[in-house]
Short mmCIF file of the C-alpha atoms (twelve columns), coordinates in Angstrom:
data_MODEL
# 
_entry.id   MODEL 
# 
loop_
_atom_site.group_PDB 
_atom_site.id 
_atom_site.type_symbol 
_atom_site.label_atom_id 
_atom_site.label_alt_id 
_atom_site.label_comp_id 
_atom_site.label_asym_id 
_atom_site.label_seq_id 
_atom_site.Cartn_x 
_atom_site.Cartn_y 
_atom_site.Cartn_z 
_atom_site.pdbx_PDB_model_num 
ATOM 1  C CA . UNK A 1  11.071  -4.000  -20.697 1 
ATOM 2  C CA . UNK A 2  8.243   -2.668  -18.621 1 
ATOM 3  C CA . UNK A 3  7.221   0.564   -17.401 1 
ATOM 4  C CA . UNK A 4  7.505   -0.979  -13.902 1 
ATOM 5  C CA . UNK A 5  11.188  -2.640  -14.560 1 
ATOM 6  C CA . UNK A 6  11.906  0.987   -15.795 1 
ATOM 7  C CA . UNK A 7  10.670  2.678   -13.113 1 
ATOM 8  C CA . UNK A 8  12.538  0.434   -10.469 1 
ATOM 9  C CA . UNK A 9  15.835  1.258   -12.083 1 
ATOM 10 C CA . UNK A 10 15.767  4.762   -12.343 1 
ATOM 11 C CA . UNK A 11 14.625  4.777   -8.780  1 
ATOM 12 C CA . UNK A 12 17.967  2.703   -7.841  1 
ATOM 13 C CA . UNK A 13 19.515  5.417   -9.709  1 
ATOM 14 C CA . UNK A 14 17.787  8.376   -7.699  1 
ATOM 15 C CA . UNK A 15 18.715  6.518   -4.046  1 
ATOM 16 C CA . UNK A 16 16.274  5.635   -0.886  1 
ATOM 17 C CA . UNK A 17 15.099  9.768   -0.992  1 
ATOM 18 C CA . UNK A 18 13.832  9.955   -4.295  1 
ATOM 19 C CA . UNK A 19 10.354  10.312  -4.819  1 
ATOM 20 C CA . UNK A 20 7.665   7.995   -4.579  1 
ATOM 21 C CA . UNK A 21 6.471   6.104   -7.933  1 
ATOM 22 C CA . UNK A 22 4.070   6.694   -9.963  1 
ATOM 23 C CA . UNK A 23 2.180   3.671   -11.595 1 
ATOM 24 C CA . UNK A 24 -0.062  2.961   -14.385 1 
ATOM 25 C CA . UNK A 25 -3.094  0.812   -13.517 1 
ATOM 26 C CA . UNK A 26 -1.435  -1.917  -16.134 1 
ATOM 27 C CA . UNK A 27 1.280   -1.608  -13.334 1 
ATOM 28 C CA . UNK A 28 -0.542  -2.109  -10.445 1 
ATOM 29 C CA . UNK A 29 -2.430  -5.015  -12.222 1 
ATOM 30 C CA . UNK A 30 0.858   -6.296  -12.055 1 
ATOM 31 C CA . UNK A 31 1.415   -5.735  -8.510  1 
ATOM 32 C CA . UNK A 32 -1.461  -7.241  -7.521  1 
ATOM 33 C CA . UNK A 33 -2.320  -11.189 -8.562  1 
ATOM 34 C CA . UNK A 34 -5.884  -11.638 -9.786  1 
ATOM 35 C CA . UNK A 35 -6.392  -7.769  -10.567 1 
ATOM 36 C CA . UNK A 36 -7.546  -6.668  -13.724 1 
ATOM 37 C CA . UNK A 37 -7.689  -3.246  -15.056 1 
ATOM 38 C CA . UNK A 38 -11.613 -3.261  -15.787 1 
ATOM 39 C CA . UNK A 39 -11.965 -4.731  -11.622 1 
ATOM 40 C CA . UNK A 40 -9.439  -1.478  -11.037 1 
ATOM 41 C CA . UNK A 41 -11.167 0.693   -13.511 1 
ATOM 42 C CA . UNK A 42 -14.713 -0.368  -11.406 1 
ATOM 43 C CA . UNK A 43 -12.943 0.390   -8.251  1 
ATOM 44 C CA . UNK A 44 -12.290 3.933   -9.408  1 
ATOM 45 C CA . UNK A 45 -15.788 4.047   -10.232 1 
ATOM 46 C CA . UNK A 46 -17.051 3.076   -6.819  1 
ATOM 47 C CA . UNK A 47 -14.956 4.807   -4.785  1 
ATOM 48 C CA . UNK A 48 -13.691 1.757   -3.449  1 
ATOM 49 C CA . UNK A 49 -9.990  1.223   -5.050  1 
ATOM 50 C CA . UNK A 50 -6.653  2.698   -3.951  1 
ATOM 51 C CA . UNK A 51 -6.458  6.734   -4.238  1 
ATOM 52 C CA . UNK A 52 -5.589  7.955   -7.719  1 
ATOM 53 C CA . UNK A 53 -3.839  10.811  -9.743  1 
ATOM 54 C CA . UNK A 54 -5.106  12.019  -12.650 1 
ATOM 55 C CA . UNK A 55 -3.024  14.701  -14.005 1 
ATOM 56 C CA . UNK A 56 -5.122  15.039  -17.619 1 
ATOM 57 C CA . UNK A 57 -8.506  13.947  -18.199 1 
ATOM 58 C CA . UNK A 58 -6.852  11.026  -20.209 1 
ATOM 59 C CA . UNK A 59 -4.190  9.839   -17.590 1 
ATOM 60 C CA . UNK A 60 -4.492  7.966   -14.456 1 
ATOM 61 C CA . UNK A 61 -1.533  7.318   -12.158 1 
ATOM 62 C CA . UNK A 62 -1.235  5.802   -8.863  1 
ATOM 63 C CA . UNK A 63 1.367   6.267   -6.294  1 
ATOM 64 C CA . UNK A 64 2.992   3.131   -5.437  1 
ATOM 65 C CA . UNK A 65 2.835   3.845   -1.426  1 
ATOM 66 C CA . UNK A 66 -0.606  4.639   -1.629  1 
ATOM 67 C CA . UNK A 67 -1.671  1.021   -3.242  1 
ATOM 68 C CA . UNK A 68 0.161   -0.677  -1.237  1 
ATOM 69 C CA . UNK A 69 -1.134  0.617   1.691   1 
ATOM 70 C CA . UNK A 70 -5.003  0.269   0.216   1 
ATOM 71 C CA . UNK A 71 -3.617  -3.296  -0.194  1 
ATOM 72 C CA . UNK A 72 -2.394  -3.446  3.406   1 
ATOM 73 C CA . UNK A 73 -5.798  -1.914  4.339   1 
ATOM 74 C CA . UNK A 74 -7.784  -4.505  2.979   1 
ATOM 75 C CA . UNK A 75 -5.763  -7.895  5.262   1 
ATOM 76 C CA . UNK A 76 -8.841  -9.569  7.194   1 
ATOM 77 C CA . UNK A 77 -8.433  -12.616 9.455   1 
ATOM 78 C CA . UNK A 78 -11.759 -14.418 8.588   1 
ATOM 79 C CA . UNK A 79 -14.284 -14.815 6.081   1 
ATOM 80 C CA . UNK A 80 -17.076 -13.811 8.619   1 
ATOM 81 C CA . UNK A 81 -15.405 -10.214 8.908   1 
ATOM 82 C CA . UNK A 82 -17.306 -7.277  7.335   1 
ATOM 83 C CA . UNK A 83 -15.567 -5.839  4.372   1 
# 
């Protein structure tokens, strides 16, 4: 069972005003098809991927509302647009 099936039931458990959750980047690889973890990890780099947490020097977390809303951020309607 993954972190992210995990995750989903305890916030079932916690009801619609529990917190927001938290996700690895192996977790929001998962959310998003085609992403990898090194493309996310070069994101992070650049300054260019969805806002972060990082609560030790060793641990990255991302809040679920947050990447969805970078994803949301990113809809274009043609190729020709400016990125």
């Amino acid at each position: 069972m993954s972190y992210l099936t995990n995750a989903t039931d305890r916030q079932s458990e916690l009801g619609p005003d529990a917190a927001d959750r938290y996700l690895s980047p192996a977790d929001v690889c998962f959310l998003i098809p085609g992403m990898t973890e090194g493309r996310l990890k070069m994101a992070r780099f650049n300054g260019t991927g969805p806002e972060y947490l990082r609560p030790t020097p060793r641990t990255i977390v991302y809040s679920e509302r947050r990447v969805r809303a970078w994803l949301e951020a990113s809809a274009r309607q043609s190729t020709a647009e400016a990125a």
